[in-house]
C-alpha positions in Angstrom: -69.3 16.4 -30.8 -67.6 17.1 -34.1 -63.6 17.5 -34.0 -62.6 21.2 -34.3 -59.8 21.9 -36.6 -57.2 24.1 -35.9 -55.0 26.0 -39.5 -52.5 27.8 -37.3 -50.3 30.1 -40.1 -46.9 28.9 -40.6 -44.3 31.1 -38.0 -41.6 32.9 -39.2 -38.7 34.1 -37.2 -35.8 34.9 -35.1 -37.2 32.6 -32.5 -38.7 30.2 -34.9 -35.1 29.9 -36.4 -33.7 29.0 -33.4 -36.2 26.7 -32.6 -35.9 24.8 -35.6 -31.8 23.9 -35.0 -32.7 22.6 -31.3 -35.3 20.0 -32.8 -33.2 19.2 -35.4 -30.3 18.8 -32.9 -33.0 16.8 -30.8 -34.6 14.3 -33.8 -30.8 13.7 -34.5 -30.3 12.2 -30.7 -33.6 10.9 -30.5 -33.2 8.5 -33.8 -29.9 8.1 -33.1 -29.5 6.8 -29.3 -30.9 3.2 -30.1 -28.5 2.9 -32.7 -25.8 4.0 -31.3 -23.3 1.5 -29.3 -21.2 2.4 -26.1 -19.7 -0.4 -23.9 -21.4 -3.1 -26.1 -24.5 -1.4 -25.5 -27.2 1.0 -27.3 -27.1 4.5 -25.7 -30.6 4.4 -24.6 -32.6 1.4 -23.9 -35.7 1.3 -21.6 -36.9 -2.5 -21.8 -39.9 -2.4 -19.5 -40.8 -5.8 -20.5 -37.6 -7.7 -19.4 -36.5 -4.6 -16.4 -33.5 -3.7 -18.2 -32.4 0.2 -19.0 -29.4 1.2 -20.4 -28.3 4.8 -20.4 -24.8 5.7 -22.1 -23.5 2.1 -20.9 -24.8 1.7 -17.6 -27.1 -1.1 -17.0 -29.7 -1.1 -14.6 -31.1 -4.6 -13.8 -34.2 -5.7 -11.7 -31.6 -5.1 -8.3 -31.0 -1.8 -9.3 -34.6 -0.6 -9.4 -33.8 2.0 -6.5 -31.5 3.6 -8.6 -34.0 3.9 -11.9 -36.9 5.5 -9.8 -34.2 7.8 -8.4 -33.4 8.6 -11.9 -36.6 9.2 -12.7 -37.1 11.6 -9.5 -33.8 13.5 -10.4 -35.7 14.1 -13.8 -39.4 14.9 -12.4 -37.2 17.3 -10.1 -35.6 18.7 -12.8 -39.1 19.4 -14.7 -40.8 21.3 -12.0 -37.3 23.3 -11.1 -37.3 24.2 -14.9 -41.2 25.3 -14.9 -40.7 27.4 -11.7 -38.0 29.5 -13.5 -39.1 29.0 -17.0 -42.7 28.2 -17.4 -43.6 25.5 -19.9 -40.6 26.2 -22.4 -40.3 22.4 -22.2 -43.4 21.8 -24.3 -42.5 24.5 -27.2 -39.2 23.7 -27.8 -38.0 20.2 -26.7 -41.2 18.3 -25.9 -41.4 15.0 -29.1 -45.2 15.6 -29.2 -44.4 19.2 -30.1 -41.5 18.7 -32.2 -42.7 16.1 -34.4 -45.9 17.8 -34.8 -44.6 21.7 -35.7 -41.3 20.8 -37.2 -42.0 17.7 -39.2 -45.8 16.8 -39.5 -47.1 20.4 -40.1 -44.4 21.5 -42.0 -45.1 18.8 -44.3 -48.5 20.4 -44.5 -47.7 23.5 -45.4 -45.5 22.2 -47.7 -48.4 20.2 -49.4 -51.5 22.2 -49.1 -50.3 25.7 -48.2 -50.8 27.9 -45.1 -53.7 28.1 -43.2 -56.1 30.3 -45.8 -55.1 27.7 -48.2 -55.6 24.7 -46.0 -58.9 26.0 -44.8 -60.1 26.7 -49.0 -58.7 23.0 -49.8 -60.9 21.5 -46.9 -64.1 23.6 -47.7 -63.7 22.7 -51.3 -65.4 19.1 -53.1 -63.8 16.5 -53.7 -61.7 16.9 -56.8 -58.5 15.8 -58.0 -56.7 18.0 -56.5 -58.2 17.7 -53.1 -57.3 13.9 -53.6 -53.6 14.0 -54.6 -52.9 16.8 -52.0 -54.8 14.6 -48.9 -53.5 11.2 -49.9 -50.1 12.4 -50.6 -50.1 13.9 -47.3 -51.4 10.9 -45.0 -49.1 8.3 -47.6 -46.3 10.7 -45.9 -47.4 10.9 -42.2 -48.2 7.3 -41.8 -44.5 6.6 -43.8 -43.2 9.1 -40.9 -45.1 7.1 -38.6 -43.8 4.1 -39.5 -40.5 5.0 -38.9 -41.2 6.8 -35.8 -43.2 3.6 -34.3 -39.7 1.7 -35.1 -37.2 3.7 -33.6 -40.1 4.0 -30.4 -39.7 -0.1 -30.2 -35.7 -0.2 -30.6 -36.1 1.8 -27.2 -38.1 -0.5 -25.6 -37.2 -3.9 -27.0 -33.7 -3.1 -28.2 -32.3 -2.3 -31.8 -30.6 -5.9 -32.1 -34.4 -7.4 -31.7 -36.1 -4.9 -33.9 -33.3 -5.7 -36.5 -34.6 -9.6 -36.5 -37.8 -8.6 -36.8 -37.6 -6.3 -39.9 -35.0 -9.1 -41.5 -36.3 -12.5 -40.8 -39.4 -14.1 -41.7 -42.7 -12.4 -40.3 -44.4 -15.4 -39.1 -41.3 -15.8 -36.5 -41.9 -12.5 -35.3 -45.5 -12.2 -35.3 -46.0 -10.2 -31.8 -43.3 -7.7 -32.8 -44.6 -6.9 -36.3 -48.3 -6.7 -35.2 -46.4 -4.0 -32.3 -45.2 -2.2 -35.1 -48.3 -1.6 -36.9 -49.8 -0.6 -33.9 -47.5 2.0 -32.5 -47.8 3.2 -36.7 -51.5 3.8 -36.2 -51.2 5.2 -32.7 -49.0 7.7 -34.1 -50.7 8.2 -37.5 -53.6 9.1 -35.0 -51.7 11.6 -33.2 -49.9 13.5 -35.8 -53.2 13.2 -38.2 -55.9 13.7 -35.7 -55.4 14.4 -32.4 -52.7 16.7 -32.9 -52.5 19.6 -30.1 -55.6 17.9 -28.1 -52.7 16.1 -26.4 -51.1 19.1 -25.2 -54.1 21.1 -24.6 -56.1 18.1 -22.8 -54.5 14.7 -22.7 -51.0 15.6 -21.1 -51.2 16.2 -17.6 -47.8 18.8 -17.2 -49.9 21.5 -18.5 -52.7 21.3 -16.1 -49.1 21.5 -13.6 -48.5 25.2 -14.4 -51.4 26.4 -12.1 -49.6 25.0 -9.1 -45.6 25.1 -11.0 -45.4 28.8 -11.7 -45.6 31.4 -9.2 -44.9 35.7 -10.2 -41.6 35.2 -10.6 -41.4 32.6 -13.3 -40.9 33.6 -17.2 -43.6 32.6 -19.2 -44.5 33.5 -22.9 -46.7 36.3 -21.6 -48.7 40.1 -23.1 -47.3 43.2 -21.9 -50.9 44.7 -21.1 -49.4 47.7 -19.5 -47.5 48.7 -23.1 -50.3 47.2 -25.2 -53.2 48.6 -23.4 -55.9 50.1 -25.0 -55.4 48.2 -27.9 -56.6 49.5 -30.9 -56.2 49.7 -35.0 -53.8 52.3 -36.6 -56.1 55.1 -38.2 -54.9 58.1 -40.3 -55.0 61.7 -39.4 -55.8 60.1 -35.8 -54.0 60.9 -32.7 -52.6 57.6 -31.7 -50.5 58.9 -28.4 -53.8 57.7 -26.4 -53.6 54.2 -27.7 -51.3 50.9 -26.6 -49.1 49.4 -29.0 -51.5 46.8 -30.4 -52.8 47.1 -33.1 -55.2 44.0 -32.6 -54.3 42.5 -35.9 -54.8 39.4 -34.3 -51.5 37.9 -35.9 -50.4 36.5 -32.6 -53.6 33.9 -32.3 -53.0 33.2 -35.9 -50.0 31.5 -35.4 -50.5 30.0 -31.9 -50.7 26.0 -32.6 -53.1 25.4 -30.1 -55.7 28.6 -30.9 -55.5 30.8 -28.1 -55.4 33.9 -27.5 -51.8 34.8 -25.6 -53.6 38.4 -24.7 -55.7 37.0 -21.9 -53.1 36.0 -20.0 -51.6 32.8 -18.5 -53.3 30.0 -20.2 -52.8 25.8 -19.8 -52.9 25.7 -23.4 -50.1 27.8 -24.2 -46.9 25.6 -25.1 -44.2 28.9 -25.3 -43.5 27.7 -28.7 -42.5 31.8 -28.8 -44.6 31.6 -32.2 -46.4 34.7 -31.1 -43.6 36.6 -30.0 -42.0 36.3 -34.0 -45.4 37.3 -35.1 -46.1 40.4 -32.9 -41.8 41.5 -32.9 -42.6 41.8 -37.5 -45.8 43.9 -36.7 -43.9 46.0 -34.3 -41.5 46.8 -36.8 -43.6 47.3 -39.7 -45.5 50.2 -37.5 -42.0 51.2 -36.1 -42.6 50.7 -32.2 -40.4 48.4 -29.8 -40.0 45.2 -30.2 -41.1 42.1 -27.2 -45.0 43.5 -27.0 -45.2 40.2 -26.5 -41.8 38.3 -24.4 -40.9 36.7 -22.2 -41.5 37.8 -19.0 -43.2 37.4 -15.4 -45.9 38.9 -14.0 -43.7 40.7 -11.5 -42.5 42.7 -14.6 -46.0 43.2 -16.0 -47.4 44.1 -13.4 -44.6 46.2 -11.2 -41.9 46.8 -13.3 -39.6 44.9 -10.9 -36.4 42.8 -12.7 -36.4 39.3 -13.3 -35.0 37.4 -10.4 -35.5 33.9 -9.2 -37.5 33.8 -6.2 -37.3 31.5 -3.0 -39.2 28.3 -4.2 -37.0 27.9 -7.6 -33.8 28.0 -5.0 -35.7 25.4 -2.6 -36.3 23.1 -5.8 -32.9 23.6 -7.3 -31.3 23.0 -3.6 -33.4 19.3 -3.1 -32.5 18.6 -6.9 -28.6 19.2 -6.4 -29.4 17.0 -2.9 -30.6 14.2 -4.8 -28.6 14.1 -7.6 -25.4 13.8 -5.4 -27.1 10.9 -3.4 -27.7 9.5 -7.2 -23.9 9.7 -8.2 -22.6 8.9 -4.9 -24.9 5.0 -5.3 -23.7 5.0 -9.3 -20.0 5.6 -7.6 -20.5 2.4 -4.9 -22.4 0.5 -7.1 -20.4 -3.0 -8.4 -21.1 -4.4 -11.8 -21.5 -8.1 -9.6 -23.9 -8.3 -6.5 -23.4 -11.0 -4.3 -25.4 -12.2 -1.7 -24.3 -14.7 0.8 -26.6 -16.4 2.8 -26.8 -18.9 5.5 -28.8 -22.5 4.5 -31.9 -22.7 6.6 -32.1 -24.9 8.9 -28.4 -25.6 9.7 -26.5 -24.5 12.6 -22.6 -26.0 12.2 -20.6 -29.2 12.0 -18.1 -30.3 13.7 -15.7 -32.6 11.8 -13.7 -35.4 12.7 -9.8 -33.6 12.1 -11.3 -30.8 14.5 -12.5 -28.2 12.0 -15.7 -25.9 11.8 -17.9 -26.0 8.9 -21.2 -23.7 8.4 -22.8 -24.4 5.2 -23.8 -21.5 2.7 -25.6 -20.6 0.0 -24.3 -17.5 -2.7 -25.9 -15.9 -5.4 -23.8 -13.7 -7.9 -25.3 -11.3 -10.6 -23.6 -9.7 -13.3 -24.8 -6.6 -14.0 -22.5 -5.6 -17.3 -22.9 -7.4 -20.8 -19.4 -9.6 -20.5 -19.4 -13.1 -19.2 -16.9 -13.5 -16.4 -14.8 -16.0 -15.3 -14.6 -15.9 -11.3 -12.9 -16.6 -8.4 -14.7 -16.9 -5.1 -13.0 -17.0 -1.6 -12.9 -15.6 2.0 -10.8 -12.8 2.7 -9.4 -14.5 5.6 -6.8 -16.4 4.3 -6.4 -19.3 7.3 -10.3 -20.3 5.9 -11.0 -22.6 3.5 -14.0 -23.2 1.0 -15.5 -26.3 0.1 -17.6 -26.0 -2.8 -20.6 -28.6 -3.0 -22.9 -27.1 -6.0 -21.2 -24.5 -7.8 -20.6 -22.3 -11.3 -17.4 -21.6 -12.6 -18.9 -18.8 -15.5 -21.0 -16.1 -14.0 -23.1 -15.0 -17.8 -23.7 -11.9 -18.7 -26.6 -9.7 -16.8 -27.2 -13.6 -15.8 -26.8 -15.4 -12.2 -24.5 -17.7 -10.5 -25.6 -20.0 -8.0 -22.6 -21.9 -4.9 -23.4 -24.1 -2.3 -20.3 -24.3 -0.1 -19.1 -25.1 3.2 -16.9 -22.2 4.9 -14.6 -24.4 6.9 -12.6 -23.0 10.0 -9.7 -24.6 12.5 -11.4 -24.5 16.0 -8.4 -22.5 17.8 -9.2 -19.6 15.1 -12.4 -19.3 16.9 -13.0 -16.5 19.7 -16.8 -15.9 20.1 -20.0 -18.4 19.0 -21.4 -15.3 16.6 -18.6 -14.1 14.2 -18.4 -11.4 11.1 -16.9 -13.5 7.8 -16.3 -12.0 4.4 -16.1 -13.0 1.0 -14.7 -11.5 -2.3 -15.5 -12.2 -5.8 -12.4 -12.3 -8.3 -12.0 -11.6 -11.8 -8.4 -11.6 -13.5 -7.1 -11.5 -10.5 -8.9 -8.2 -9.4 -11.8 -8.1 -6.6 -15.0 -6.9 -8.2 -17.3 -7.7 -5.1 -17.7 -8.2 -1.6 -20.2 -9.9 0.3 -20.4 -10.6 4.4 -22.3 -12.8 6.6 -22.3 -14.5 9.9 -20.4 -17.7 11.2 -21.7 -19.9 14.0 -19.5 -22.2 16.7 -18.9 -22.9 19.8 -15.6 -21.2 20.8 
């Protein structure tokens, strides 16, 4: 089946306005945050490949997995709480599909081939010189944009240090990375060129979440029926009491970027990119009636009349999202930038030495979560215990592993019961960074 094309007319605006300052407020931080260094770190870095993610200088290494898919919950949590009280306002104004594609791609378009009459004529027409300049121009442009976007995607996953050797040195060092930047180019290219709202409208599953997300009570880009109702065209010398506000000019599906028509109601393809709302508030004033025909409102209004007011399930989600998100800063709060285990070696039990003492033999594993190598002191916190150190590094490397073997060695007469409770502290310029515990075995 043949791809249908969509030539929304460009939106003007209040709303439009306003929307154009968040995405340029949100490109700035999205381009930015790779670049940007805090604690010897990029702001944002989600390396799937090696299980590292940074965000605003906290590393999160393969131990601290618990605390990335509680992040992740926090913001799944955070989606659905902000769909419940304000429908899919996500996907108009802050989603990158939408931004890139309304406030860079098409604007480039309009700027290029016109609005949508002219965009329509320029499509219908033959091939010609101008048709040629005006389409290659504008694909030399999206797949430049595309380029740049498909690099600043990789500095998030691989790291901006890495991209940076890839763009300088030679390309037959970096072959893998170079052939990943063409094809996150094209992927893009496809997107922005091709696909377009088909990924809102069909690929992205949040939409097809509204059905389930929003309940009466939730604001949504939405018709006032009961104002526009019978709809109808202005007519001189005609009595137009018995007639709604709309005029049906049809103004409000000519600007909608995915084609639909807002008047039939809630719809999966509606983004509340508000584009509608600017459209239908400059009619309304042109034919001197109220503004907001078509707002933002819930069904409860439409329907009723009845004020906006949360309702029970947007308090239950926002009550479980406060829940978890203290749980989430109360483990960022305990959580040391070294974990160290302690472990018994298998297979021993304890020694008993010729001058009398104890000796259970133990093997420790230290990880540095921050980006500093550290220089460490290990010992027991029971200062009448000594530590005999068989295998053992002195330099624990950065978001790297140290490895001991050691004997923990005790005088027999400080021995009560055959099954005691020892602990250990790591130290770092002279300050304990960790603490590990484990059990010692003798005969009392």
């Amino acid at each position: 089946m043949a791809r249908t094309f969509l030539y929304p007319k460009k939106p003007s605006g209040k709303l439009y306005n306003q929307r154009k300052w968040v995405s340029y407020v949100l490109l700035l931080l999205l381009f930015a945050s790779p670049f940007i260094k805090f604690n010897g770190e990029q702001l944002v870095l989600l390396n799937f490949l090696e299980r590292k993610f940074v965000f605003i200088g906290l590393i999160f290494t393969p131990q601290d997995f618990y605390l990335f898919a509680l992040a992740m919950l926090i913001f799944i949590l955070f989606i659905v709480c902000f769909t419940v009280v304000l429908g899919r306002l996500w996907c108009g104004w802050a989603c990158p599909q939408t931004i890139f594609m309304e406030m860079v791609f098409r604007r480039i378009e309009y700027w290029i081939e016109g609005d949508a009459n002219q965009q329509k004529k320029l499509d219908a027409q033959e091939w010609n010189t101008e048709k040629v300049f005006k389409k290659g121009f504008k694909h030399f442009l999206f797949l430049v944009i595309s380029f740049f976007i498909a690099n600043v995607f990789l500095a998030y996953i691989i790291g901006s240090a890495q991209l940076y050797e890839i763009i300088t040195e030679p390309i037959s060092e970096h072959t893998v990375g170079f052939t990943s930047i063409w094809i996150f180019t094209l992927i893009f290219y496809g997107v922005f060129s091709y696909v377009r709202e088909v990924v809102c409208t069909v690929i992205c599953p949040y939409g097809r979440l509204q059905g389930v997300l929003l309940d009466n009570k939730s604001l949504i880009v939405a018709y006032d029926e009961t104002r526009g109702e019978p709809r109808g065209y202005i007519q001189k010398n005609l009595d137009q009491t018995l007639k709604g506000d709309c005029i049906d000019c049809g103004l409000c599906v000519q600007v909608c970027p995915t084609g639909i028509d807002i008047r039939k109601g809630t719809q999966l393809e509606c983004v509340n990119c508000t584009a509608c709302i600017d459209a239908c508030d400059e009619v309304m004033l042109k034919i001197k009636k109220p503004k907001k025909l078509i707002g933002f409102y819930n069904h409860d209004y439409i329907q009723n009349r009845n004020k906006f007011k949360l309702g029970a399930r947007a308090y239950g989600y926002a009550a479980v999202l406060f829940l978890v998100m203290i749980i989430f800063s109360s483990l960022i709060y305990k959580r040391e930038d070294v974990q160290t285990t302690v472990l018994r070696a298998s297979g021993t039990l304890y020694q008993k030495r010729p001058d009398g003492t104890i000796a259970n033999l133990y093997n420790a594993e230290l990880i540095n979560k921050t980006n500093k190598d550290m220089k460490f002191v290990f010992k027991s916190t029971d200062a009448k215990d000594k530590i005999e150190l068989i295998q053992a590094d002195t330099i624990l490397p950065k978001e790297g592993a140290a490895h001991l073997t050691f004997f923990l060695i005790k005088q027999h007469k400080n021995i009560e019961e055959f099954k005691s409770k020892v602990k250990f502290e790591v130290e770092v310029e002279g300050k304990v960074i960790s603490n590990a515990s484990t059990t010692f075995f003798s005969q009392p």
